[in-house]
C-alpha positions in Angstrom: -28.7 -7.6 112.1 -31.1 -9.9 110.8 -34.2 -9.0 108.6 -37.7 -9.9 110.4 -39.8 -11.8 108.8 -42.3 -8.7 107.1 -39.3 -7.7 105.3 -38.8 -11.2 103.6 -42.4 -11.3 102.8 -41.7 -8.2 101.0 -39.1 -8.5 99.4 -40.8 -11.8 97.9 -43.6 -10.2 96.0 -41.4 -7.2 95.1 -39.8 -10.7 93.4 -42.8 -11.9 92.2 -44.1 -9.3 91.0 -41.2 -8.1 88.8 -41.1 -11.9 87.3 -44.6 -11.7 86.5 -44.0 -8.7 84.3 -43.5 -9.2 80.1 -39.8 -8.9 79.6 -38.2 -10.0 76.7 -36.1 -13.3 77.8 -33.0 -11.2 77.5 -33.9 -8.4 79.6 -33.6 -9.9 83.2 -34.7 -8.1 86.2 -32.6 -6.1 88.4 -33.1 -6.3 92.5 -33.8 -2.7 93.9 -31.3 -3.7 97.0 -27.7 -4.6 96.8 -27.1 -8.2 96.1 -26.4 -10.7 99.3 -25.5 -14.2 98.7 -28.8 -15.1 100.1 -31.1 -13.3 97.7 -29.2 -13.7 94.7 -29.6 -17.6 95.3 -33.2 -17.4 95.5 -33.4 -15.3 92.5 -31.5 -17.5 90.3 -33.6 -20.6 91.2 -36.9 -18.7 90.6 -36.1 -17.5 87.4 -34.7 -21.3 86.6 -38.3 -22.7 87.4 -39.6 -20.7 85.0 -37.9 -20.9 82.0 -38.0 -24.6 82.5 -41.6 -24.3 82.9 -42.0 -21.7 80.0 -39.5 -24.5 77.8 -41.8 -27.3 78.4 -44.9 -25.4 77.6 -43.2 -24.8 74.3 -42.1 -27.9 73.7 -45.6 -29.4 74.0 -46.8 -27.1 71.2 -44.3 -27.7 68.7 -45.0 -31.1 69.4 -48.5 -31.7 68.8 -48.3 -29.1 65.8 -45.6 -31.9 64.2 -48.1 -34.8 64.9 -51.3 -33.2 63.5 -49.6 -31.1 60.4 -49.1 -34.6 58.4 -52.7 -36.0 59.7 -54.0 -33.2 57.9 -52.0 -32.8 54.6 -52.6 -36.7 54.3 -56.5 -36.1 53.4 -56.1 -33.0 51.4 -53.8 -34.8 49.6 -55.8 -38.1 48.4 -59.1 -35.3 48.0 -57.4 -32.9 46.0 -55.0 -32.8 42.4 -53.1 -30.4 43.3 -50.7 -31.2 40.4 -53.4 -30.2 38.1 -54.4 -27.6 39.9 -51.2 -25.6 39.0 -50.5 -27.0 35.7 -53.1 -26.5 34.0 -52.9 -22.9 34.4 -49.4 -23.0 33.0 -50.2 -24.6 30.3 -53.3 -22.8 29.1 -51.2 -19.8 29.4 -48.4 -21.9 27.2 -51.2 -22.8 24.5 -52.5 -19.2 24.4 -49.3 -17.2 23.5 -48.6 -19.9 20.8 -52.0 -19.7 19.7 -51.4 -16.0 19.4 -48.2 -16.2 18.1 -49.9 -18.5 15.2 -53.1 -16.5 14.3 -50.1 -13.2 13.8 -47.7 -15.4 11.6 -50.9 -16.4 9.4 -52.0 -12.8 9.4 -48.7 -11.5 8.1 -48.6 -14.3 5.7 -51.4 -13.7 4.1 -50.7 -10.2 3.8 -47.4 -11.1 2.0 -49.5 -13.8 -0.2 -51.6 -11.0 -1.6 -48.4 -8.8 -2.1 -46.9 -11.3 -4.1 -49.5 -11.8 -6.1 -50.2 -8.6 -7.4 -45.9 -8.7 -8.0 -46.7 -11.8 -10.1 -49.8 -10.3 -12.0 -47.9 -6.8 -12.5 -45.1 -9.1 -14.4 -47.8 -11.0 -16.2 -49.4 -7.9 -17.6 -45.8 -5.9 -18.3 -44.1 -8.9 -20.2 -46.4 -11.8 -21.3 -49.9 -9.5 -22.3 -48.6 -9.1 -26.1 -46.7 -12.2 -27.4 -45.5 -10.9 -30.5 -43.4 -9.0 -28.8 -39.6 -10.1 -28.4 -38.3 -9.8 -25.0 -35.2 -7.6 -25.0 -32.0 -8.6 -22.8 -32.7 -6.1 -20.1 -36.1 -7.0 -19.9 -35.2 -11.2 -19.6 -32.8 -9.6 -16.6 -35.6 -7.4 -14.8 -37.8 -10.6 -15.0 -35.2 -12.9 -13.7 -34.8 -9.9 -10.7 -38.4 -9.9 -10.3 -39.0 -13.7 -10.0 -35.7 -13.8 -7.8 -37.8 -11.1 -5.2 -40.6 -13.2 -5.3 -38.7 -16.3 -4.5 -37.1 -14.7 -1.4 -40.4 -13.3 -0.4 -42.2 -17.2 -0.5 -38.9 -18.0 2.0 -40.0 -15.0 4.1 -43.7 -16.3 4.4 -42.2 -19.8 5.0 -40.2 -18.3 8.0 -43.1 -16.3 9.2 -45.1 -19.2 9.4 -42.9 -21.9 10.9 -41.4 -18.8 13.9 -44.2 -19.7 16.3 -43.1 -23.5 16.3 -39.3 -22.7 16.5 -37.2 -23.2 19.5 -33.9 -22.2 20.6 -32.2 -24.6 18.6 -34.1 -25.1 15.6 -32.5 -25.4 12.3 -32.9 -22.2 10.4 -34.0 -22.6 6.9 -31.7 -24.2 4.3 -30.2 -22.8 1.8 -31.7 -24.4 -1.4 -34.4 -21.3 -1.3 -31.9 -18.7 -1.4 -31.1 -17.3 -5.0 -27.8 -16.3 -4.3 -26.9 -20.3 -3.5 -28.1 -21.0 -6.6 -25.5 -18.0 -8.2 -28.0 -15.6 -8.8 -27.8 -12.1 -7.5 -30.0 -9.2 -7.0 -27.7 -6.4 -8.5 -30.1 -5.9 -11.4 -28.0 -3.1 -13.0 -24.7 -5.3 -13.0 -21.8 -4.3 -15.7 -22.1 -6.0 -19.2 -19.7 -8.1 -20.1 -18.4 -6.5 -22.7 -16.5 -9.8 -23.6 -12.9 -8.0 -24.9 -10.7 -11.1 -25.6 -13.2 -11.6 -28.7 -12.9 -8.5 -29.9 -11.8 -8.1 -34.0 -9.1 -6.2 -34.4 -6.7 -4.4 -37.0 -3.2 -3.7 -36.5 -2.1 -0.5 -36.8 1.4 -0.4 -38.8 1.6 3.4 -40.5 4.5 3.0 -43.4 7.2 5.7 -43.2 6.2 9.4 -44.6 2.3 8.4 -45.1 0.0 10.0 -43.4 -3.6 11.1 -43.6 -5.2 14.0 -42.8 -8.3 14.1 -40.8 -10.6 16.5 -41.9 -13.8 17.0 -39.2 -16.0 19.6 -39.6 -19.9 17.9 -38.5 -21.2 19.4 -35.3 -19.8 20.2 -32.1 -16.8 18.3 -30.2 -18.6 15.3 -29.9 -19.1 14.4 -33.6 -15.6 15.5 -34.1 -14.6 12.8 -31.4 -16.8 10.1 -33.3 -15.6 11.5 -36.6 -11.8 11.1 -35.1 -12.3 7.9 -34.4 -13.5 6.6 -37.5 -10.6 8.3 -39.3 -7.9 6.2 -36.9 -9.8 3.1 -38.3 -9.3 4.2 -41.5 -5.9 4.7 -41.0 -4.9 1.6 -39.8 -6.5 0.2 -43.0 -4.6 2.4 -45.4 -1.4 1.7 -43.5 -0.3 5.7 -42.4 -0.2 8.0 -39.8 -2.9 10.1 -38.7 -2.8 13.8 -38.1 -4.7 15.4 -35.7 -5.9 18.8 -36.9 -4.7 22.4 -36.2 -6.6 24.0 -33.5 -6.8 27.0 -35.4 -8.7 24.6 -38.0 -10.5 22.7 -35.6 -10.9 22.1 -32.0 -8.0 22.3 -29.5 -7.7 18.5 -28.9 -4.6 18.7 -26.9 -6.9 20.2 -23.9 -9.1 17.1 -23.9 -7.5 14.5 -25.4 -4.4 12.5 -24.2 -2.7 12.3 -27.7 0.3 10.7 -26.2 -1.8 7.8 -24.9 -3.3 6.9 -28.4 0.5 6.1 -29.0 1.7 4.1 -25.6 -1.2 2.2 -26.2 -0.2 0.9 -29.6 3.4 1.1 -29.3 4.1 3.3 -32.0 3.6 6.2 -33.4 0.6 6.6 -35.5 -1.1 9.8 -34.4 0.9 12.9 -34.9 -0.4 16.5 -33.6 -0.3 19.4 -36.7 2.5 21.3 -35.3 4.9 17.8 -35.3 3.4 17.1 -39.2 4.7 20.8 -40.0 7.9 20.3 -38.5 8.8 17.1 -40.4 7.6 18.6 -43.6 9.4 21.7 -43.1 6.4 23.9 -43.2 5.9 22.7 -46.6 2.8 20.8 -45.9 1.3 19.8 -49.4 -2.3 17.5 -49.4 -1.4 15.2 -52.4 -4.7 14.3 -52.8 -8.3 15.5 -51.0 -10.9 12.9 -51.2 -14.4 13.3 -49.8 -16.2 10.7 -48.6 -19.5 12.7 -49.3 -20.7 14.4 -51.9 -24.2 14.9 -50.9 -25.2 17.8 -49.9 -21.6 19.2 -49.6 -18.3 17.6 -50.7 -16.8 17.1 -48.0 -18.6 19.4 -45.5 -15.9 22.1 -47.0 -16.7 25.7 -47.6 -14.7 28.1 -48.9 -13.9 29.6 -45.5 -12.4 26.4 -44.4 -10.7 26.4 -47.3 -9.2 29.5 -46.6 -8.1 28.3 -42.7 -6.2 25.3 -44.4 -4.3 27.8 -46.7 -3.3 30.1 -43.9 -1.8 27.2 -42.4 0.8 27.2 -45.2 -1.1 23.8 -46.6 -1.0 23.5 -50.5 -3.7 20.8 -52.1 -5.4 19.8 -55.3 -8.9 19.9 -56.3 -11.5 18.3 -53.9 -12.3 14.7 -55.6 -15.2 12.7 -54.4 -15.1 9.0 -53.5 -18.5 7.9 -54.7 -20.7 10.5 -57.0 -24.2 9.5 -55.0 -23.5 9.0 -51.1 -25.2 11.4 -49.2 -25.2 11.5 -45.3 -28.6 11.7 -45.2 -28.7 7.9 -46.3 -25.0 6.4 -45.8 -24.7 3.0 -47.3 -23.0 0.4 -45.6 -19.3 -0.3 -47.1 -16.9 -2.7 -46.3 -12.7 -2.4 -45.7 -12.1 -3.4 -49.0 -14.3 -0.3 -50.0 -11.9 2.1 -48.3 -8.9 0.6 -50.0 -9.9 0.7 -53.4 -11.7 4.5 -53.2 -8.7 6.0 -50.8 -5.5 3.7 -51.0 -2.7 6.1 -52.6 1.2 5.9 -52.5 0.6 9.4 -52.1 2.6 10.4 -49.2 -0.4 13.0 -47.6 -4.1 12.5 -48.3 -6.8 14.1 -46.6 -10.4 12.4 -46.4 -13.6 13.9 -44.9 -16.1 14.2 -43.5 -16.3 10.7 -41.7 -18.8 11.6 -38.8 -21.6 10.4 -41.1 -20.2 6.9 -42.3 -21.9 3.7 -42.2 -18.0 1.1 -42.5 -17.7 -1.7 -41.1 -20.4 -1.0 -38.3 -20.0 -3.9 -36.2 -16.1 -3.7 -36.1 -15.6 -0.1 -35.8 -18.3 -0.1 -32.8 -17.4 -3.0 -30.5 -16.2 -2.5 -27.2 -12.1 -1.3 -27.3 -12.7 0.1 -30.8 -11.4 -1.9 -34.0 -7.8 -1.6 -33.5 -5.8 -4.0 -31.8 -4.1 -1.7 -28.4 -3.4 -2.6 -24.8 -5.5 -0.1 -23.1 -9.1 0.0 -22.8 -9.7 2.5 -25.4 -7.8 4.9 -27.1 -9.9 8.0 -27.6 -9.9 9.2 -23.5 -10.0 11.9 -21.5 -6.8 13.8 -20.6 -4.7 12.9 -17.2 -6.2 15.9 -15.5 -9.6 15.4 -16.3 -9.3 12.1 -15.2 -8.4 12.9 -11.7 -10.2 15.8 -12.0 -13.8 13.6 -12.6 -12.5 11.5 -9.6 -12.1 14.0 -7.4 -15.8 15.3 -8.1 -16.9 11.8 -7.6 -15.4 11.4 -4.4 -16.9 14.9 -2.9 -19.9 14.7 -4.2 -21.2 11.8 -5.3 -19.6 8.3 -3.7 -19.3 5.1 -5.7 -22.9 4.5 -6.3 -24.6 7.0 -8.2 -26.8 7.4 -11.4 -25.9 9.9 -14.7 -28.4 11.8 -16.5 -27.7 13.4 -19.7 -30.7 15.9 -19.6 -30.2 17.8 -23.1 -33.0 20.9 -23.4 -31.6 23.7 -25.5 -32.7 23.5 -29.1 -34.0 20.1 -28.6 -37.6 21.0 -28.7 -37.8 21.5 -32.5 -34.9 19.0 -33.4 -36.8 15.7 -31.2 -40.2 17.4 -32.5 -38.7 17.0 -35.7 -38.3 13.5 -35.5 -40.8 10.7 -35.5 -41.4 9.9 -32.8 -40.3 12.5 -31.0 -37.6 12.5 -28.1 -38.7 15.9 -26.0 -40.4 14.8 -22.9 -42.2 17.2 -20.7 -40.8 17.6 -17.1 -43.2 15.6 -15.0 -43.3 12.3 -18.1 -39.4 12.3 -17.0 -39.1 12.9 -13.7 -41.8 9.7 -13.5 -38.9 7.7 -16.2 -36.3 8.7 -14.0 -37.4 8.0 -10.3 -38.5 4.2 -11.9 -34.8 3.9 -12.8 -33.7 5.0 -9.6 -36.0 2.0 -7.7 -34.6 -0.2 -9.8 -30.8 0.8 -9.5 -30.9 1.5 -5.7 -28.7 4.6 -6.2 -29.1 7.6 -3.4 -28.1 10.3 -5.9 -28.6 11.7 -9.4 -25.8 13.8 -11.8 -27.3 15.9 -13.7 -25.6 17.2 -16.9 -27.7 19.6 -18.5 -28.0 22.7 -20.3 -31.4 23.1 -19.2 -32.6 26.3 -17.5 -33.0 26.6 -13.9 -36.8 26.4 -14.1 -37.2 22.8 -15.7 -34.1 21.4 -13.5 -36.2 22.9 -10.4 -39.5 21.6 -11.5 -37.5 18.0 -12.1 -35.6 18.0 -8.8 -38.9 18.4 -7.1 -40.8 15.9 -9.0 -37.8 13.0 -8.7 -39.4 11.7 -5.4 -39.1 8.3 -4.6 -40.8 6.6 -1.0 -41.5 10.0 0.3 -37.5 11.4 0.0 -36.2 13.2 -2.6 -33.1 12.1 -4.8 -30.8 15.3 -5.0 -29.8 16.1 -8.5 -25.8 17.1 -8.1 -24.5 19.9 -11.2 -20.8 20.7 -11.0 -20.8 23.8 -8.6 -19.3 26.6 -9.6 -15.8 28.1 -8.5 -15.2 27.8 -4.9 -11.7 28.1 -3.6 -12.6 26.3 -0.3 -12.9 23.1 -2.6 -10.0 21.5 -4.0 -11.4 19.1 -6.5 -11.0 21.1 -9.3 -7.7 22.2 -8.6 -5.7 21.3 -11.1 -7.8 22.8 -13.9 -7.3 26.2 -12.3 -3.0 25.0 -11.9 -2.9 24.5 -16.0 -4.7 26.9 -16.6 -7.7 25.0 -18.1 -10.5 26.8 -16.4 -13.5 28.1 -18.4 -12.6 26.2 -21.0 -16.3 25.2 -21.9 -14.9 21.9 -24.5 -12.9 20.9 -20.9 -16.4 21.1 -18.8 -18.0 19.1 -21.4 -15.2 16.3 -21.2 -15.4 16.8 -17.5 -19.2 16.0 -18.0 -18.8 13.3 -20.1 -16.1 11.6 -17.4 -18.4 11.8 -15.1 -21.2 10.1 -16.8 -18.9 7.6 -17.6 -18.0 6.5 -14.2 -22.0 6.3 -13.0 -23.0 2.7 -11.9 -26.1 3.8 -14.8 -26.1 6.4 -16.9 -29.4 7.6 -18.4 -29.0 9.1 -22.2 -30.4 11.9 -24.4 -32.1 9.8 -27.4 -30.4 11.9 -31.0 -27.8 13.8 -28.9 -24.1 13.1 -29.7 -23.0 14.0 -26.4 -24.7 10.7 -24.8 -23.4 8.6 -27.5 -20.0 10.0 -26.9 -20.3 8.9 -23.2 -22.1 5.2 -23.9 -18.7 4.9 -26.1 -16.7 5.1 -23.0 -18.9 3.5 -20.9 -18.4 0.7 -22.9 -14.5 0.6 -23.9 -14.0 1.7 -20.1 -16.8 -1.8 -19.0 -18.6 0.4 -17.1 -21.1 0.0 -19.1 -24.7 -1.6 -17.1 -27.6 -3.4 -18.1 -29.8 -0.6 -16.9 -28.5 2.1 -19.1 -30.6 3.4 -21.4 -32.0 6.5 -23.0 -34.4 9.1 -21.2 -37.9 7.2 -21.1 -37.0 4.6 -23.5 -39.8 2.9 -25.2 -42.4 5.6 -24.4 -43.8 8.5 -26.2 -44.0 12.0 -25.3 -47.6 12.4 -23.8 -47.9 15.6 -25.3 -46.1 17.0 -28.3 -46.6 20.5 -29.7 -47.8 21.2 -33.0 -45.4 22.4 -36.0 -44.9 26.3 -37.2 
């Protein structure tokens, strides 16, 4: 049946009226009657009208917005730098952070400038204020540091000052302001060359059946050491074997000594322990002829009671002769090898000759670096094998490779440096001050201490050796403690609390320090600075305990 005409009209604006509604392109209408082939027509071409309609409205718009967007850059354009407009913001920002980066590089500059001036002044005023003075070898090195510092602190400034104007690939400075180009180095405590292929030397060639006897009886282990020594020299000179002294006459040298080592080294046999001399005399031992190289205040250094120990030995000997009626050891004079071979030179099989600690032969010789007589070790008077490891051990628990030794002798030195002129007894805060300078100027983290001090002074020092704010710890050898191993093999041989093997132990120590710091008059140090040097340990920095200075306060007398 066909629809009237009201109905059409209706169903038109229903039409209308949905088209005229706001719905997104996508969204397209949906008739509210089921689709006929009539209506679905009409709807199609009304909604094709309009988007055509809607698409040339558009089209128009984008059009004129194309033709009128260049008529109005065009006069902006021509009117306006835009260019400028935007660069010269950039680059006033550019000129202001280089212009800061300039005014900071001048600021630190200048506060290095004034640093190194002062440096400069300070070493005017330590080393060119009194000319008469002569400048010593370790001063000419510390000056040579100190001008070396300055020179890499001018290269510093020079960098500081050219950073704000370097770029990614700028050159970095050359190498014709750096010291070390030039073979310089700042390692102001460097080992001495000890120079040992110009060393003047002996050879030691003992003749069958002669042999000397070495009579030591100065002071404590150490002079006997020094004393030992000196009689080896002579030995070699007078062409005989040496032999080492009973322990029941003199120290027990096979605890701290490597006796065997004296021989390897010179490839013969010319130091003989008591107990061997016995055996090849057949415990007939007879001293052919005693000569003393003193006779002031005591021939020989030889009581009665010594006398006495020799005899209980099963030793025989003469009277006590004396090699020169007026040589006290007060004032040793100088002598010379030919000296020693006319006063002791014998074709006597045994002779005996003491006391040597005190005598002035042959200085230079007898003191160079590797001793006088010609060997193929470093020296021959060492510590035993297990001392040896024993100080190495230490060393590697405690202490590492770089460390500094102090020798800090206290007991009885009072009146014996008081004694002296001037005297060598410095109070606790006068040598923490000497010893924290030698730390700055060694670099060293750590301090061994080998004292006999009491625990109040070492206290008082440890807290007074401050450097930059931190303290430097003063190590002692711990005591027993079974959880640590590196005194192990003392305890396996038996050699604990043994107080001569602790003070060879000390000594060790001190010997392997990158700088050792000495006790001015005390054997002990001098021991050490001996095997400092045969060992080349030995640096420019070591020295005595505030060398050069005065106590700044010395007690009066009784």
């Amino acid at each position: 049946m066909d629809r009237d005409s009201s109905d059409e009209d209706d169903d038109r604006q229903t039409l209308i009226h949905q088209n005229d509604t706001k719905n997104l392109p996508h969204q397209i209408p949906s008739s509210p009657h089921p689709s006929t082939s009539p209506r679905s027509s009409f709807h199609i071409e009304e909604l094709e009208s309009q988007l055509r309609r809607r698409f040339k409205l558009t089209f128009n718009k984008r059009y004129l917005f194309a033709v009128f967007l260049p008529l109005l850059i065009i006069p902006i354009y021509f009117s306006t730098d835009i260019r400028s407009l935007f660069s010269s913001n950039i680059s006033s920002l550019k000129f202001n952070t280089v212009s800061d980066r300039i005014k900071e590089s001048q600021l630190q500059a200048l506060y290095l400038l004034n640093q190194q001036q002062s440096s400069l002044l300070s070493l005017w005023n330590h080393t060119f204020v009194d000319s008469d003075n002569n400048i010593t070898a370790v001063q000419f090195e510390d000056i040579k540091a100190s001008l070396l510092n300055q020179i890499t602190l001018n290269k510093h400034i020079q960098q500081i000052l050219l950073s704000p104007h370097k770029t990614g690939s700028s050159p970095q400075n050359g190498s014709g302001l750096d010291p070390n180009f030039a073979g310089y180095s700042f390692e102001r405590c460097r080992k001495v060359d000890q120079k040992f292929s110009e060393r003047r030397t002996i050879e030691w060639k003992p003749k069958p059946n002669k042999f000397l006897f070495a009579i030591c009886l100065s002071g404590q282990m150490s002079n006997h050491l020094i004393c030992l020594e000196k009689h080896m020299f002579f030995a070699a000179v007078l062409n005989r074997a040496l032999v080492i002294p009973s322990s029941r006459f003199d120290y027990q040298y096979n605890r701290v000594l490597d006796i065997q080592h004296i021989n390897d080294c010179i490839g013969k046999k010319t130091v003989i322990p008591f107990e061997d001399f016995l055996e090849i005399k057949k415990n007939h031992a007879h001293i052919d002829k005693f000569i003393c190289y003193f006779s002031s205040p005591q021939p020989c250094y030889v009581d009665q009671e010594h006398l006495k120990k020799l005899k209980s030995l099963g030793i025989s000997m003469g009277k006590l002769e004396t090699a020169w009626k007026s040589e006290d050891v007060k004032k040793p004079s100088q002598k010379t090898v030919k000296d020693v071979e006319e006063k002791f030179g014998s074709d006597d099989d045994v002779i005996a000759i003491g006391d040597v600690y005190f005598a002035d032969v042959e200085r230079d010789w007898v003191l160079q670096p590797g001793g006088p007589i010609a060997h193929k070790c470093k020296t021959l008077i060492e510590p035993s094998k297990l001392i040896l490891l024993t100080a190495e051990r230490f060393i590697q628990t405690f202490l590492g490779s770089n460390f500094i030794a102090l020798h800090f002798r206290r007991h009885g030195f009072l009146t014996f440096c008081n004694a002296k002129k001037p005297s060598c007894f410095y109070p606790i805060p006068q040598a923490a001050d000497c010893i924290t300078r030698m730390v700055e100027r060694a670099n060293t983290p750590v301090i061994y201490l080998s004292t006999d001090a009491a625990a109040s002074e070492t206290g008082l020092l440890q807290s007074m050796v401050v450097l930059n704010g931190k303290t430097i710890p003063l190590v002692k050898r711990p005591p027993r403690n079974s959880a640590e191993k590196w005194d192990a093999l003392l305890y396996r041989h038996g050699l604990e609390d043994d107080h001569q093997v602790e003070a060879m132990l000390d000594k060790t120590i001190c010997a392997m320090a990158s700088v050792f710091i000495g006790a001015p008059g005390s054997t002990f140090t001098e021991d050490i600075l001996r095997l400092r040097k045969d060992w080349g340990t030995a640096s420019l920095c070591d020295e005595y305990l505030c060398q050069g200075e005065e106590p700044n306060f010395i007690a009066g007398e009784e």
